[in-house]
Backbone as CSV, one residue per row, in Angstrom:
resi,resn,N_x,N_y,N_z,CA_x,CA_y,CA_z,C_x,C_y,C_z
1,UNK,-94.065,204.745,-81.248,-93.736,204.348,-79.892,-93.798,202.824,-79.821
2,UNK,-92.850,202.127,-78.770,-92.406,200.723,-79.117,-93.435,200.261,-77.836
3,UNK,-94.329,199.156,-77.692,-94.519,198.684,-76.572,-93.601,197.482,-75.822
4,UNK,-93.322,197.257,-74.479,-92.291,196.874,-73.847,-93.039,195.957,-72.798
5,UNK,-93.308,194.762,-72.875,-94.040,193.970,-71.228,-93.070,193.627,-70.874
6,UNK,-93.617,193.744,-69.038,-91.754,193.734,-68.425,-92.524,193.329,-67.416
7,UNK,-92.403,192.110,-66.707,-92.672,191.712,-65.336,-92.424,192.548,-64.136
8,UNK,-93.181,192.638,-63.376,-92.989,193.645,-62.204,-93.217,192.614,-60.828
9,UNK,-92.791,193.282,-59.456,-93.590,192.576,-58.776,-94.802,193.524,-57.915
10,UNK,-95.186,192.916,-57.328,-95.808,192.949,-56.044,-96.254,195.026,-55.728
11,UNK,-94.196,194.825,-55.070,-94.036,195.954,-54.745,-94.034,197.150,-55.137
12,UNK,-93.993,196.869,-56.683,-93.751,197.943,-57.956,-94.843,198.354,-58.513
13,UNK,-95.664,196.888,-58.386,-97.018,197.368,-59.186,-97.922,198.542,-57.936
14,UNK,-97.693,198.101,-56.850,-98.643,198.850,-55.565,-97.484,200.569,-55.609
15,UNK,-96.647,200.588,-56.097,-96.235,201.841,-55.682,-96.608,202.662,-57.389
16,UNK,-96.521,202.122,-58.201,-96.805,202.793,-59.382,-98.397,203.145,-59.275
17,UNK,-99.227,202.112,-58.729,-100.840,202.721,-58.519,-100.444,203.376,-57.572
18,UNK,-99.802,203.817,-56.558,-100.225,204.782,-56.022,-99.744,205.896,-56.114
19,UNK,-98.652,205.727,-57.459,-98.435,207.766,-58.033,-99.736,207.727,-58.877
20,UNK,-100.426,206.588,-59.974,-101.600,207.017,-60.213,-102.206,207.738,-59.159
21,UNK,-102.564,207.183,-57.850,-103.701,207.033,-57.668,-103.562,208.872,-56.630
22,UNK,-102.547,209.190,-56.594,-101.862,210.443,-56.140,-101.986,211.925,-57.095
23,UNK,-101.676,211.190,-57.819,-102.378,212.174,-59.013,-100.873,212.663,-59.750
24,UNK,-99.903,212.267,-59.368,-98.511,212.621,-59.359,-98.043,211.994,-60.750
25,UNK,-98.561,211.048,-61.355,-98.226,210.802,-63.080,-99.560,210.394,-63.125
26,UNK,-99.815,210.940,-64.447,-100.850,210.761,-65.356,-101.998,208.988,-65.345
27,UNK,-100.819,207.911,-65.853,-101.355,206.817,-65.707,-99.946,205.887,-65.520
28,UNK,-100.090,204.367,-65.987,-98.920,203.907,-65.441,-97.989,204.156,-66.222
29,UNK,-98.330,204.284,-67.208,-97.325,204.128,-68.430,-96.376,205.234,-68.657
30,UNK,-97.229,206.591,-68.285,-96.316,207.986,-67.823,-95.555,207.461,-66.490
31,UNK,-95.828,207.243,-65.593,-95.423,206.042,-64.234,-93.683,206.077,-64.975
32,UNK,-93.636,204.809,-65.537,-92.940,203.822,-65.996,-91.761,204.884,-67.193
33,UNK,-92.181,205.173,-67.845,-91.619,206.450,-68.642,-90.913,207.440,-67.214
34,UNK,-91.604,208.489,-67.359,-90.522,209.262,-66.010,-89.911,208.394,-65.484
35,UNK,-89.643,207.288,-64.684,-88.925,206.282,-64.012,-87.743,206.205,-64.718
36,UNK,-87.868,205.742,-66.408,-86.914,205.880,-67.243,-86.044,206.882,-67.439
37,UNK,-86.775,208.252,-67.781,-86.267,209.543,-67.916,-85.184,209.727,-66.778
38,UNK,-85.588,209.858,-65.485,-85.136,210.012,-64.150,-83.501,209.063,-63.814
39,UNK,-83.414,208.185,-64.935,-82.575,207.102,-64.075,-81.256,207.934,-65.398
40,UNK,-82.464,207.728,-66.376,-80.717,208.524,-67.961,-80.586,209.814,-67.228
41,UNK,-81.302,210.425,-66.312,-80.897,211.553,-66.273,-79.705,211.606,-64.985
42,UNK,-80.156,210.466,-63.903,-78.795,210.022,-63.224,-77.554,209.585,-63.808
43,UNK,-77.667,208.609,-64.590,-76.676,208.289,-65.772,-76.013,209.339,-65.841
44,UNK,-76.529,210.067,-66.335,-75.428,211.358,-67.125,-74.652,212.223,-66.117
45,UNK,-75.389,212.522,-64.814,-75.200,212.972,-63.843,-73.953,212.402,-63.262
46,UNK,-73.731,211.036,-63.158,-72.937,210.049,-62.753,-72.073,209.744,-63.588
47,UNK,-71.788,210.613,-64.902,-70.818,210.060,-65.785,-69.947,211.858,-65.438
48,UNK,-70.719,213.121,-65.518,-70.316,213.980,-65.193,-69.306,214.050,-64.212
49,UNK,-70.230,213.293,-62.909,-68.996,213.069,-61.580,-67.970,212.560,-61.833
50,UNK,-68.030,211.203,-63.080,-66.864,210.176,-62.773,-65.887,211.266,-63.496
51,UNK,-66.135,211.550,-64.829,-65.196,212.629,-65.044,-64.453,213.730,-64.548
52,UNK,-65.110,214.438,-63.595,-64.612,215.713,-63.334,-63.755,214.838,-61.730
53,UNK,-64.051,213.849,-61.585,-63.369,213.150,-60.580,-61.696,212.647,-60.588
54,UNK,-61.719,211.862,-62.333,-60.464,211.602,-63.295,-59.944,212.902,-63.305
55,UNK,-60.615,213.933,-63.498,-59.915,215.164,-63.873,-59.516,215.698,-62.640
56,UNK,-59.560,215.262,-61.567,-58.841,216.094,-60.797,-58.183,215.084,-60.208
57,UNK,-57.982,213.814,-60.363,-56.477,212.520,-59.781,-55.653,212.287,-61.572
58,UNK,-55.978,213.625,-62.029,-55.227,213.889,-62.910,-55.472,212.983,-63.917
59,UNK,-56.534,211.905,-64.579,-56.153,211.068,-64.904,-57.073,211.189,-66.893
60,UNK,-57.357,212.877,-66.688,-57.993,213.301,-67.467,-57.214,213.568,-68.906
61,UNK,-57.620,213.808,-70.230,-57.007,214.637,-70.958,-57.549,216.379,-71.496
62,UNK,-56.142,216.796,-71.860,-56.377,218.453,-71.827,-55.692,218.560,-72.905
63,UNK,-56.281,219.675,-73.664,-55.807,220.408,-74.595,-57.140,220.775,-75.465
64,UNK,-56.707,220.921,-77.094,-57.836,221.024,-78.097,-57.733,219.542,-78.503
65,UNK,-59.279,219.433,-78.466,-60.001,218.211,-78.632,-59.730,217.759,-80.420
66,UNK,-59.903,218.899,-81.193,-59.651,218.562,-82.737,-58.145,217.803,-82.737
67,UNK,-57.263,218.509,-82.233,-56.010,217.723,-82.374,-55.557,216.774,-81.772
68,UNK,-56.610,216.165,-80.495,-56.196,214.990,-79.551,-56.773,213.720,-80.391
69,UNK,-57.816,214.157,-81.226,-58.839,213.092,-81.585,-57.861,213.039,-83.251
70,UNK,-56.807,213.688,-83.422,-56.606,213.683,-84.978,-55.156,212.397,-84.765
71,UNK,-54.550,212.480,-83.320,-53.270,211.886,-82.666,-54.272,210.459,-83.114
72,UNK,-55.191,210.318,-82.623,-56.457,208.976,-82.372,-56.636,208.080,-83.582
């Protein structure tokens, strides 16, 4: 596991003690981790939308993938 110091402020540090202090993550560092997890897991969520979005203003591709990527 890599360690990472990352300036915070004020506002970040008082809301991360108080999922400690909530009992709601473990310590900060679980804190800071889920935070991470939570945002790739929007990411992906948000790449899902943009796609199925292209795919319906048509702007998608269709067929079999082996032979679109062999055109490539």
């Amino acid at each position: 596991m890599t360690t990472l110091s990352v300036p915070i402020t004020g506002e970040q540090a008082k809301f991360i003690n108080d999922l400690v202090k909530s009992g709601k993550v473990a310590n900060k560092a679980h804190a800071v981790r889920y935070a991470i997890q939570r945002l790739a897991e929007e990411e992906a969520v948000n790449a899902v939308l943009t796609a199925e979005s292209e795919l319906a203003a048509g702007r998608g591709v269709r067929g079999d993938l082996k032979k679109i990527l062999a055109k490539l």
